[in-house]
Every structure is written in structure tokens, then in C-alpha cells.
N, C-alpha and C positions, 0 to 999 in steps of 0.2 A: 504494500500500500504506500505509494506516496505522500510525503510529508506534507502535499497542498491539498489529500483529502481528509486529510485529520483538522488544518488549521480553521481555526475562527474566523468569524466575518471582521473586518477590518471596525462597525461599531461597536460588536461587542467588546473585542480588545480595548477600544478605546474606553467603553465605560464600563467594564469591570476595572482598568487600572485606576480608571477615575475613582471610582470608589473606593477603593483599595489605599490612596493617598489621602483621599478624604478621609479616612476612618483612621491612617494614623496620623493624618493633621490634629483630628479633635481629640486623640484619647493619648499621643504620645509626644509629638511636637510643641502644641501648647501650653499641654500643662509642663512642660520642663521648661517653656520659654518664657512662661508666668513666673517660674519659680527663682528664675536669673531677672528677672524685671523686676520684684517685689525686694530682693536680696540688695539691687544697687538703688531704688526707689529715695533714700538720702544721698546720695554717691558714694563715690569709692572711697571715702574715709570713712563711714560709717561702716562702711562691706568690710577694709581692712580692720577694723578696730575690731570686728566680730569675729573676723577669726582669728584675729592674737588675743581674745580674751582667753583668760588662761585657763575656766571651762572647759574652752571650747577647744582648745590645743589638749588638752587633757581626754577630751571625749578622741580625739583623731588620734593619741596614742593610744586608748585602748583597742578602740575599733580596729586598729594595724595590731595592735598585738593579738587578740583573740581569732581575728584571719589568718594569724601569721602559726600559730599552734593549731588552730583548727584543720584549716586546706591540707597542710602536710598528712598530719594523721588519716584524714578523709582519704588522701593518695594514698597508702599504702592499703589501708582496707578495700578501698573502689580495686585496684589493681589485683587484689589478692582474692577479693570473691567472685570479679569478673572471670579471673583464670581459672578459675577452680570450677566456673558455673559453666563455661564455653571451652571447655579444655577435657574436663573427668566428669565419666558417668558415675554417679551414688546416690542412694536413698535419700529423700527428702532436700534432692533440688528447689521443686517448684516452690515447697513451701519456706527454703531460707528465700528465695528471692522476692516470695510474697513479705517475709519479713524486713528485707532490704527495701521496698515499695510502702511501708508502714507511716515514716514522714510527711508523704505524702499526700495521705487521707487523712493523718491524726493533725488536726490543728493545734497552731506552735502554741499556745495560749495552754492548752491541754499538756504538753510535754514539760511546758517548763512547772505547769504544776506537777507533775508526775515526779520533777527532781523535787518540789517543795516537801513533797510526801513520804521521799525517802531519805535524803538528807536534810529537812527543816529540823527546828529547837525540839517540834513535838512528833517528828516524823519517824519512820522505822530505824533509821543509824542514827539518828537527829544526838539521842542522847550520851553516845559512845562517841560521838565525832565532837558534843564540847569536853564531855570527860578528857580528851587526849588532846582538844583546845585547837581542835582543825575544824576552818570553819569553809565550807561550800558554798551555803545559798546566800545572799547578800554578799558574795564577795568575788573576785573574780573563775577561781575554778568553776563554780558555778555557771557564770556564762559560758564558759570554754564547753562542757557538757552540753549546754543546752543547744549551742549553735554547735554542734557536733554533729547531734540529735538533728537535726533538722536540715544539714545538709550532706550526710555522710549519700544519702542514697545519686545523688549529683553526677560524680565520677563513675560509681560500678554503672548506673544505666546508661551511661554514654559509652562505654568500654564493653558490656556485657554482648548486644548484637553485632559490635562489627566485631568481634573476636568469633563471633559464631557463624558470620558469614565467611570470616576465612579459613574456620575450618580446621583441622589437626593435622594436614597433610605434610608440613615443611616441618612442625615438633617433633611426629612420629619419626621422621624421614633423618635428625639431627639425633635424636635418642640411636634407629639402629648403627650409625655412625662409629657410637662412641661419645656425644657430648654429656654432661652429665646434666642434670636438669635447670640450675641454676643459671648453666652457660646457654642454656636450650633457652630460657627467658629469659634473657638482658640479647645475648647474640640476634634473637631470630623474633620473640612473643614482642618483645617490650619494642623495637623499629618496626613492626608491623603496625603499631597500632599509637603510634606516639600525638601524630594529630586529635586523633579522638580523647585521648589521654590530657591534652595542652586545652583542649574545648571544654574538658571534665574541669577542670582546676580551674580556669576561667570564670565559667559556670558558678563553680562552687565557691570563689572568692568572692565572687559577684554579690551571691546570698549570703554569705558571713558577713558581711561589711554591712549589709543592709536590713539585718534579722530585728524585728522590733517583738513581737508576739512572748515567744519563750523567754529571750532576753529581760520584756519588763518586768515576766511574773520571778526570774531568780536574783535580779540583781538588786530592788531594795533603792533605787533610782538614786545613790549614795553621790551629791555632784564632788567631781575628782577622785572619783574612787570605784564608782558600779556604772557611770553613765557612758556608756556608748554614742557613739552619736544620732543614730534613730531614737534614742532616750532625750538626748540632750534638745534634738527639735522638739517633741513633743512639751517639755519641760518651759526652752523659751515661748511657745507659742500661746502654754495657756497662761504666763504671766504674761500676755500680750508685749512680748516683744520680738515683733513682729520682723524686723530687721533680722535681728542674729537668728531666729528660727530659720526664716529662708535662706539668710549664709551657711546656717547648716545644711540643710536641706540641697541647697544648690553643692556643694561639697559632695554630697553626696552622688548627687543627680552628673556630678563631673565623673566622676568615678565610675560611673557606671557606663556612661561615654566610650570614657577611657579603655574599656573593656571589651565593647562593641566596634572599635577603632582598631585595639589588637587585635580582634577575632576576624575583622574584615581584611586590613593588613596580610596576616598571615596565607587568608584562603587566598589572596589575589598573588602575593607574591611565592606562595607552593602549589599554585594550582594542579600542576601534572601531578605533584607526589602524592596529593593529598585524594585526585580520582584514583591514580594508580591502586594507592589502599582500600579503595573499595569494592573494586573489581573482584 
């Protein structure tokens, strides 16, 4: 069949893309463009002063620190049950991935209660963890869990199918060799799939950075100490200050740019490697 019996009439092309732009003019462009007009809305002294208040420099190193503990650990678990789920057959597959897929459906708001429950004052470890004077909830470990929780499944779903599409054929083929398994995944699993891998972590910093849900219910909104910066906007906005809430906000709204800039970046400048891996 020729590719000119498949194509579309030249209006619907045109007005489904119309639409298509329309709909992320209203629900994606705007509201970020509002968010950078409200931010400088006194000017750019006002916008600077908000984010060298020292709040607010304080929310930007936790939120890098808590990404920065989080995403790693997410990668080595994402990589480790991806291979294990598209690599070896064993009982009770479907149901670890159904377990991996659990963040998903469970809202963050719920999870971060779920850590209140087990390690709060009045929770299941609540009271062994001040006996021994290690404190979880209100404090930073606690976030580190929670946004743990809520983006660990990021990386394995992005890594779990294309490992599956490509199949065991070049692992088996390196094992009768002689490789021993370790060098069979860094040599052959881990450059198979590294794009998917760099989209996984992307992804998954994307959502650490910007977890507000579980984050509020375990960190105690402590400023200089438990505030994140999705805490720290909510925090300026309902003292109506309106200014550094959107410098936060836009801070954030940059970052996530910033992320969508490397993920487009990358596909255009590996575009062969990156089809080649799919095939």
C-alpha cells in the first residue's frame, strides 16, 4: 500500500494540529508563561531578592539534595528489576511488576501517610526510633523515602519493555562465550538500553524535584529544614506573597524546561543510535 493511500486530507492535518497546539497553548504554555509574568510582575529586583532569600536558597538545596539521593537509588533498583523482569523467567513476575506499578494508582498524599504510620511518635517503629533518638518523619530521611516511594517505578517502566523487545539473544549468545554475567550487563544489557535508561533518570528527577503530595504529609513544613520547594511555594503563596511564591514556582517551572530541553537535545543529536535501539 502506498504511503499516499494511508495519508490524510491536507484539512484534517491542518486542524487536528490546530488543535493539538491549541490545547497545549491553554493547558501548558500559558500557564508557565503566567507563572514567569507574575514572578517578575515588581521587576527583576524583586524576582532577585526572592531567590537569594535565604528560605528560599535553602528550599533549592534540599530539593537538589533529596533528587540527588533519590534518582540514584531509583537507578539501580529501575535497572535491577527491569533485568531480572525482561531477562529470567520465575514465579510471581506479573505480580512484582504489579507491585512496581503500585505508585502509580496509590496517591502521594496516601504514601506519605503510610511512612506517618510506621515511623511517626505514635506509629508502628514510631516509638523505638525516639528511644534510639533517630528521627524520620519531620525530618529529612523522611522525604528521601517518600519521594523514593513515588518515583522509584519511573526508570524500571521505561527500561522494562525495550529490554523485552530486544530480547535474550546477544546475553545468551555472550554467556555460551564464556562472559560471566556481570561483564554480560555493563559489556552488552547496560549499551543496549542506555537511552531508555538516561529518559528513566530524567523522568525520575523531573518528579523528585517536583513531589509536593507525600513530601507535605512527612516533612512537618519545618522552613530551613523540611521545606522543599513545592512546600516552600505553597507556604509563600498562602501568606500572600505572591512575588516569591511565583519565583519559586517559576524555579521550578525552569527546571522542568530544562529537562525537556535535554530530553529533546539528546533525541535530535543521537537520533540513529537511539532508532537503532529499538529495532
Amino acid at each position: 500500500m502506498s504511503s499516499a493511500a494511508i495519508r490524510e486530507p491536507k484539512v484534517v492535518q491542518i486542524l487536528l494540529t490546530a488543535a493539538a497546539l491549541t490545547v497545549l497553548a491553554l493547558f501548558l504554555v500559558l500557564p508557565l508563561a503566567e507563572v514567569i509574568i507574575e514572578a517578575l510582575s515588581k521587576g527583576i529586583g524583586p524576582f532577585l531578592a526572592a531567590i537569594g532569600n535565604d528560605m528560599t536558597l535553602s528550599a533549592i538545596r534540599l530539593t537538589v539534595l533529596i533528587a540527588a539521593i533519590a534518582v540514584p537509588l531509583n537507578l539501580v533498583f529501575g535497572l535491577a528489576a527491569a533485568w531480572m523482569i525482561a531477562k529470567f523467567d520465575f514465579h510471581g513476575k506479573s505480580f512484582l511488576i504489579s507491585l512496581i506499578e503500585v505508585p502509580f494508582s496509590v496517591s502521594p498524599v496516601i504514601s506519605g501517610l503510610i511512612y506517618v504510620l510506621l515511623f511517626g511518635l505514635r506509629g508502628l517503629l514510631g516509638p523505638w526510633l525516639s528511644d534510639h533518638d533517630f528521627r524520620i518523619i519531620f525530618a529529612v530521611p523522611g522525604i528521601v523515602l517518600a519521594t523514593i516511594f513515588v518515583t522509584f517505578p519511573f526508570i524500571a517502566r521505561e527500561l522494562i519493555p525495550l529490554m523485552q523487545e530486544q530480547g535474550r539473544d546477544e546475553e545468551e549468545a555472550a554467556l555460551v562465550l564464556g562472559a560471566s554475567g556481570f561483564r554480560t550487563f555493563w559489556m552488552i544489557t547496560l549499551p543496549n538500553v542506555r537511552w531508555g535508561l538516561l529518559y528513566g533518570v530524567l523522568l525520575c528527577n523531573a518528579r523528585a524535584m517536583g513531589e509536593f503530595g507525600a513530601v507535605s504529609v512527612v516533612s512537618g513544613h519545618i522552613r530551613g529544614l523540611t521545606n522543599t520547594l513545592p512546600l516552600h511555594v505553597e507556604i509563600l503563596y498562602n501568606e500572600y506573597d505572591f512575588v516569591g511564591a511565583f519565583t519559586a514556582a517559576s524555579i521550578l517551572a525552569v527546571l522542568a524546561l530544562v529537562t525537556l530541553v535535554v530530553k529533546s537535545a539528546i533525541e535530535w543529536l543521537h537520533h540513529d543510535e537511539i532508532s537503532a535501539s529499538h529495532r
